[in-house]
C-alpha positions as CSV (number, residue, x, y, z in Angstrom):
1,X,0.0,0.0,0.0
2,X,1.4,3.3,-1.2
3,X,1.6,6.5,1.7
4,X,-1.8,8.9,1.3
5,X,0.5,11.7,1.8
6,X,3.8,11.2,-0.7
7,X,1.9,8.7,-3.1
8,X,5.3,7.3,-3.8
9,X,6.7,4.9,-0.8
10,X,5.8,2.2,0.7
11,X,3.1,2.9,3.7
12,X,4.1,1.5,7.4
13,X,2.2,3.1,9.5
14,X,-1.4,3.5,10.2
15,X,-2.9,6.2,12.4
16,X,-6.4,6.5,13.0
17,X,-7.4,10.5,14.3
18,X,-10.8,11.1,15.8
19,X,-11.8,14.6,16.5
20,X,-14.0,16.9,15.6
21,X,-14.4,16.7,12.4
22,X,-15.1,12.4,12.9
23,X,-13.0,9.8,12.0
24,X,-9.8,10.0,9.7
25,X,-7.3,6.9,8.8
26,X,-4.1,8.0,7.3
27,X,-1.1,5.2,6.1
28,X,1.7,6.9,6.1
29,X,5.3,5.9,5.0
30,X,8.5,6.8,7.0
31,X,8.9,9.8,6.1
32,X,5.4,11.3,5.7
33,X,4.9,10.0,9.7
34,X,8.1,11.5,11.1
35,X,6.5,15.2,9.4
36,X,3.2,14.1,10.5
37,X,3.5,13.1,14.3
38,X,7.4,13.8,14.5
39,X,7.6,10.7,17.0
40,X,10.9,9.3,14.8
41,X,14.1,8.7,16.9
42,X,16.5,10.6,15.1
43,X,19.7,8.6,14.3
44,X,18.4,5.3,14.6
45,X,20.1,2.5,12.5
46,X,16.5,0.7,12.1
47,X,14.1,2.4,9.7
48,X,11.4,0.5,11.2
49,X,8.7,2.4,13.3
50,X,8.0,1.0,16.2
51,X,5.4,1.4,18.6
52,X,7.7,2.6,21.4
53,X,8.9,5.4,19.1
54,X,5.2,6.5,18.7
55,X,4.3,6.4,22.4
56,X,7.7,8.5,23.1
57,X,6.6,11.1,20.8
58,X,2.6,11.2,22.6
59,X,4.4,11.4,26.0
60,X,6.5,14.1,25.0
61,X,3.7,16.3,24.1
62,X,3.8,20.4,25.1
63,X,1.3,19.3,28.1
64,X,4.4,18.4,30.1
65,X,6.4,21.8,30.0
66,X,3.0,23.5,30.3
67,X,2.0,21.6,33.9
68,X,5.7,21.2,35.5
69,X,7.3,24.1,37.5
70,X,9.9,26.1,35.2
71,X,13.1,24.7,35.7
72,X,12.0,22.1,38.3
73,X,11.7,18.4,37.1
74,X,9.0,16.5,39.0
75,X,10.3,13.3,40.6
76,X,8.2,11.0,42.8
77,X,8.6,10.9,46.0
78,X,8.1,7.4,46.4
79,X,10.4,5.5,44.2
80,X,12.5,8.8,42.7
81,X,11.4,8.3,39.3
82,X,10.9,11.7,37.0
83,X,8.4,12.4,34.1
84,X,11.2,12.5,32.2
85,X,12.2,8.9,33.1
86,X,8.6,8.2,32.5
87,X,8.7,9.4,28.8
88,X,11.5,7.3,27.9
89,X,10.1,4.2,28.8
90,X,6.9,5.1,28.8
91,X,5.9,3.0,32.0
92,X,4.9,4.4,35.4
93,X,7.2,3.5,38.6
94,X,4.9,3.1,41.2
95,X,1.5,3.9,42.1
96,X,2.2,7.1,43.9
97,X,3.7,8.5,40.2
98,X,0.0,8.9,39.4
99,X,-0.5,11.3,41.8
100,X,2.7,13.0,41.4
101,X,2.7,13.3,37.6
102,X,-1.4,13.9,37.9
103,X,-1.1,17.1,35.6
104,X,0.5,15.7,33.1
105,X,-1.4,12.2,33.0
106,X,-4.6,13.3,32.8
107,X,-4.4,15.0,29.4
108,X,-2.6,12.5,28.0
109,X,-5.1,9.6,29.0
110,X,-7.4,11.6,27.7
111,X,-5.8,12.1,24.4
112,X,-4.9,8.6,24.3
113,X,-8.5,6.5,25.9
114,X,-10.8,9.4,25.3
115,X,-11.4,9.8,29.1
116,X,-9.4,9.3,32.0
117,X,-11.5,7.6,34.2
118,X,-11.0,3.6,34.0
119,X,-14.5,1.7,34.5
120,X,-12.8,-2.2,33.3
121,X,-14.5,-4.7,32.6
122,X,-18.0,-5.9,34.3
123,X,-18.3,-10.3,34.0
124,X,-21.5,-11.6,32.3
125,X,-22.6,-14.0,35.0
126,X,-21.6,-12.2,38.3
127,X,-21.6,-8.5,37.1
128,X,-25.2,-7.4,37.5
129,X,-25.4,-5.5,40.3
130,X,-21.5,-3.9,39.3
131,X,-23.2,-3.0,36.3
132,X,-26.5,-1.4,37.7
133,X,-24.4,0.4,39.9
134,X,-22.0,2.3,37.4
135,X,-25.2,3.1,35.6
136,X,-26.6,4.5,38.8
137,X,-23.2,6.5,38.9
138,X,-23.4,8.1,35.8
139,X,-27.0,8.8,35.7
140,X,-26.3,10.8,38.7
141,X,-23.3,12.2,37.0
142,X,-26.2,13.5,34.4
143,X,-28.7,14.3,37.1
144,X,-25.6,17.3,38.3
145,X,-25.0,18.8,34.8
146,X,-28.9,18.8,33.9
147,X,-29.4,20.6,37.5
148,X,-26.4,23.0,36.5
149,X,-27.7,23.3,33.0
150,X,-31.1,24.2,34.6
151,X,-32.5,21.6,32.3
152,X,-35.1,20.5,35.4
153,X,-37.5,18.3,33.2
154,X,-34.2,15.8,32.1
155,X,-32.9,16.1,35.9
156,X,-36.5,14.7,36.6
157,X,-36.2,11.7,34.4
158,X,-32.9,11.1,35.6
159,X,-33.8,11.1,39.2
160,X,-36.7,9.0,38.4
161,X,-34.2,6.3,36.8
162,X,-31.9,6.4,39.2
163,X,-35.1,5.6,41.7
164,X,-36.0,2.8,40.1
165,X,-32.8,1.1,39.5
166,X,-31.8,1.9,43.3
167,X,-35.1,-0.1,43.7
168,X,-34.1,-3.2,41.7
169,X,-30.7,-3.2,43.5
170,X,-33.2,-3.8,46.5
171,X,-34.9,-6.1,45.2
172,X,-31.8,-7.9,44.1
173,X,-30.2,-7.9,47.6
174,X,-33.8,-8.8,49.0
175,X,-34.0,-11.7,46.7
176,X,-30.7,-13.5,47.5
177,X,-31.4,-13.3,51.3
178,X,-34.1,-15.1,50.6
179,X,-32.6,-18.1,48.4
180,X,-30.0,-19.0,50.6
């Protein structure tokens, strides 16, 4: 497959960019991919791109200079690692890094997963009441903005959906008192 961009080498990348506008795939050769997300390692005796070249050039976005202290690098205080450590290998240290490197995680999870909140996974058989209770959570999460947004009538079906499924939780923990 030929590069969209150059028309003339040999495509080895594919990025997919959703934003505003929807959905666009681009397959891009070497070249065209270093000038369109400038994530190549400069020097590098492999032409190949590889994934860990991509995620270094997403970590090392301008949301990082624009959340740490001018001339202060942030280090954790827990196992000493620094966002700049982070960027290079593009894995976190400990658990406390989170915290530390808050500012500049956030956007980036959210560039990267679309939100950066992580619900995981909910099992078929044993998930029920995990589910109804993440939908509870965000219907109240929707019952807030429509309050804020003055938008009473949706805040009213909200709070009347959140009432009902608060009542099948009930019902649910009523029911398995009862079987065993």
């Amino acid at each position: 497959m030929l590069c969209d961009d150059c028309g003339r080498n040999e495509a080895v990348v594919h990025i997919v960019q959703i934003g505003p506008n929807g959905r666009v795939e681009k397959n891009l050769c070497e070249t065209c991919a270093a000038r369109y997300g400038q994530f190549m390692v400069s020097g590098r005796q492999n032409k190949d791109v590889s994934m860990d070249d991509f995620l270094k050039g997403i970590f090392s976005s301008n949301t990082r200079r624009a959340a740490a202290p001018a001339g202060k690098e942030l280090t954790c205080p827990n196992c000493g690692m620094s966002y700049k450590d982070f960027e290079q290998t593009g894995k976190i240290g400990c658990s406390v890094c989170y915290e530390t490197f808050r500012g500049q995680l956030e956007p980036l999870l959210r560039r990267i997963h679309g939100s950066n909140v992580h619900r995981g996974k909910i099992p078929r058989r044993s998930g029920g009441k995990l589910a109804l209770k993440q939908t509870i959570e965000t219907l109240r999460a929707k019952l807030r903005e429509s309050i804020e947004q003055e938008a009473y009538e949706k805040a009213a079906q909200y709070r009347d959906r959140i009432r009902e499924l608060e009542g099948q939780m009930q019902q649910e923990k009523g029911g398995e008192g009862d079987v065993r």
